[in-house]
N, C-alpha and C positions, 0 to 999 in steps of 0.2 A: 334470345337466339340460341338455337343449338348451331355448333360448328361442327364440322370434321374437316380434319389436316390434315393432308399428307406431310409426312417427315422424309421422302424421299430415302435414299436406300445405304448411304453412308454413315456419317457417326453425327453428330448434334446439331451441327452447324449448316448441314443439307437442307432444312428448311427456307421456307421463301423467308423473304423481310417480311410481308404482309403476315405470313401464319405467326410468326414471332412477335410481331403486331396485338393479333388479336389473343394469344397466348396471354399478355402480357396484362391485359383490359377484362380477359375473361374471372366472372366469380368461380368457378372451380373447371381444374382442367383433369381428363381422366386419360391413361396412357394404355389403350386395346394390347394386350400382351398374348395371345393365343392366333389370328392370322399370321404374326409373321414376328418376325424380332430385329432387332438394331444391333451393329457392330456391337455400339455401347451399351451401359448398363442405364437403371434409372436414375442413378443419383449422378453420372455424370449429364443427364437432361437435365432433371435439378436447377444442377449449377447451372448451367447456359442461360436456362431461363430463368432461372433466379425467381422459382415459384416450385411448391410443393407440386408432385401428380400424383394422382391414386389410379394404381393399376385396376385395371376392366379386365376380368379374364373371362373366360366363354359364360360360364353361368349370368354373371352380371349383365353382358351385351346379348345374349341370347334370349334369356329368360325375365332377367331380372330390370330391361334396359326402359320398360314403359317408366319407373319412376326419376329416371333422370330425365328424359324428354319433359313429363311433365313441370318437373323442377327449370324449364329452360323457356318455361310458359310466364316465371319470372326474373329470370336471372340470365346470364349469360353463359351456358357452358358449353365446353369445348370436348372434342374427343380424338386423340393425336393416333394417327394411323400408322403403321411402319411402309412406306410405298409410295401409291395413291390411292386414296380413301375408298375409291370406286373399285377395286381390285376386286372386292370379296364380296359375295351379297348379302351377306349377315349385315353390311353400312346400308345397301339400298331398301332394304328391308327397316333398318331404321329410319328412313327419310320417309318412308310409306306412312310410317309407323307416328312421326314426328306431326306428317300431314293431318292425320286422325285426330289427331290430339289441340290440332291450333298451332303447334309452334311452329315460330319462321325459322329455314335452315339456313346455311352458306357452305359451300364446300370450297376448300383450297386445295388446288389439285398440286403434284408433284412426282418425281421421276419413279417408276416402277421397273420393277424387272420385264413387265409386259412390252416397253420400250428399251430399257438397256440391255437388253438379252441382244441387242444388234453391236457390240462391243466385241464381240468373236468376229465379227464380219460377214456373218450373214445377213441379208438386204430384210428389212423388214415388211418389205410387199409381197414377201414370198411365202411368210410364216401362214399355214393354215388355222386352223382351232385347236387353243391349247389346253392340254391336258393334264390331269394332276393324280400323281401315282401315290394308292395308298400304303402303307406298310401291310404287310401279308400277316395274317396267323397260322396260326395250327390249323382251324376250324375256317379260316376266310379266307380265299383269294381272288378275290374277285380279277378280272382281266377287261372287262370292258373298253378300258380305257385302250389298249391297244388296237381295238378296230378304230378308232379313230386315227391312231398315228397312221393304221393301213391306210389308212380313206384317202390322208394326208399323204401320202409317200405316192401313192397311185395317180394322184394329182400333180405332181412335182411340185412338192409343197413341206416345206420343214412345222416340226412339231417342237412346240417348245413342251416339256413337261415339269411341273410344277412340285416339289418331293415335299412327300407327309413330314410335319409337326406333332410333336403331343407334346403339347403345355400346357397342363393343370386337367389331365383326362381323369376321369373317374376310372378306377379299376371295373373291371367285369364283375367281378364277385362284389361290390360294393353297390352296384348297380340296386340292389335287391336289399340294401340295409337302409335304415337310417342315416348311420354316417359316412360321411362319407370318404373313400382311401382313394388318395389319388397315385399316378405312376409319376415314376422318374423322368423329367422332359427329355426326349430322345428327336435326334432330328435327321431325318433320310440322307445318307451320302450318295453320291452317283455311282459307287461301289455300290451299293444295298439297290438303287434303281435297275442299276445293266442287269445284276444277279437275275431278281424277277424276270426281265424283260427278255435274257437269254431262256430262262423257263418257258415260258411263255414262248416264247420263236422254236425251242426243241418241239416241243407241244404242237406247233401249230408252222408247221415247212410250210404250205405254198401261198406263203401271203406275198413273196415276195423282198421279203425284209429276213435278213440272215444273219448268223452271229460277228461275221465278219463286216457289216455295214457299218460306219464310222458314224461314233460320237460326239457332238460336244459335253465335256462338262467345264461347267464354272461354277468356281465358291467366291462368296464373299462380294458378288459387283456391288461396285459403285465405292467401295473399302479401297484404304490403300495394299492393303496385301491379298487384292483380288487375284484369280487366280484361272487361268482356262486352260483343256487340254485337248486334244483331237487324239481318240483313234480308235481302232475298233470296240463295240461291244465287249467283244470277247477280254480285249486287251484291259479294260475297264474295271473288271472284275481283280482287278488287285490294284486298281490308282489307289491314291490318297491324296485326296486334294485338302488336308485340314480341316478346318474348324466349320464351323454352318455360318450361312447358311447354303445349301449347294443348288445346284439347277442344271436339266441336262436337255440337250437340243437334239431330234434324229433331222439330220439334215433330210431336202428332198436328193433322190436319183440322180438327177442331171444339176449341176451348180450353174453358176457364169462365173465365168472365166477369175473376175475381181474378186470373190468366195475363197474360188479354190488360191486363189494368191496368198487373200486374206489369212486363212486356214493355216497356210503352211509353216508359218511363225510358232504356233502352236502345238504341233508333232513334234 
């Protein structure tokens, strides 16, 4: 059997009893470290589970993932998610993948930011499609993503957006060699998001969406030293909300009443 677990979005112990269960029964368990990361480290999973993991970084789960599925055509292996396993399609892509091959899956689902992102107090019926902002280069900037929050905003509709990771990325210039260099893991602050997205709105005035429209950011949910802040864009561009990992909401135009209550704890 191949598994996938979600670990839920705090530190070790946010797992179900059941994934800890099968954790526990499983011949080898591997810990996905490139979607997303855990308050903790690996060896305090370790301990909890009181079993070795061997980190899956993108190579491995992208590329290299047919040879463990097939190894699950005898054995039992497991592959522990940071969220819920279903977050990212690089998982359902495995299950496609798993199917091809003959092996039987199981998925244990668990809390993601897709569902605690309603912890600021905004109604989770309201959120439109959510979007995930890259980090900019020199040579890239892509924007796409913000006709969706328009789309979203136009709709009275909040946008969750999702902030870039790089853990375990191959450098650009290494791209072109043999070996391969990787970069230093860097992880998107909502500082680093607003900056872009106020670019982006200087750029482009009549979508409706202005520097002074109110944010949410949050670092860290589902952590005890989670952390939320409400206020403008503008105003955003010098927070510090700490450590990663962070995530930032454009609310819709018009709120309900209970939002804006919510909200004001916040400011």
């Amino acid at each position: 059997m191949f598994y996938l677990i979600g670990l839920g979005l705090g530190d070790a112990k946010d797992i179900t009893v059941r994934g800890l269960e099968i954790i526990k029964q499983c011949d080898k368990v591997l810990l996905e470290g490139y979607t997303s990361i855990l308050t903790v480290g690996k060896d305090v999973l370790e301990e909890f589970y009181q079993r070795p993991l061997i980190v899956a970084d993108r190579e491995l789960c992208e590329s290299n993932i047919d040879d463990t599925l097939k190894e699950a055509k005898e054995k039992d292996v497991a592959l522990l998610v940071v969220g819920d396993p279903l977050g990212a399609t690089t998982h359902t892509d495995m299950l496609l993948r798993a199917k091809q091959f003959g092996v039987e899956t199981q998925i244990i689902h668990n809390a993601s930011i897709m569902n605690a992102v309603s912890c600021c107090g905004l109604q989770l019926y309201s959120f439109g499609e959510t979007v995930s902002i890259p980090f900019w280069t020199d040579t890239w900037r892509p924007d796409s993503f913000f006709e969706k929050i328009c789309e979203n905003f136009s709709r009275n509709l909040h946008t969750l957006c999702l902030l870039d990771i790089k853990v375990k990325e191959p450098t650009e210039e290494s791209l072109t060699k043999k070996v391969r260099q990787y970069m230093d893991p860097k992880f998107m602050t909502v500082q680093d998001a607003a900056k872009q997205l106020v670019q982006i709105i200087d750029n482009k005035p009549d979508t409706g969406i202005q520097r002074t429209n109110i944010a949410v950011g949050l670092s860290r949910v589902g952590a005890p030293d989670q952390r939320i802040a409400v206020m403008s864009l503008e105003k955003m561009l010098n927070l510090d909300l700490g450590p990663p990992l962070h995530s930032l909401v454009v609310p819709a135009p018009h709120l309900h009443p209970l939002e804006i209550d919510y909200l004001e704890q916040f400011r």
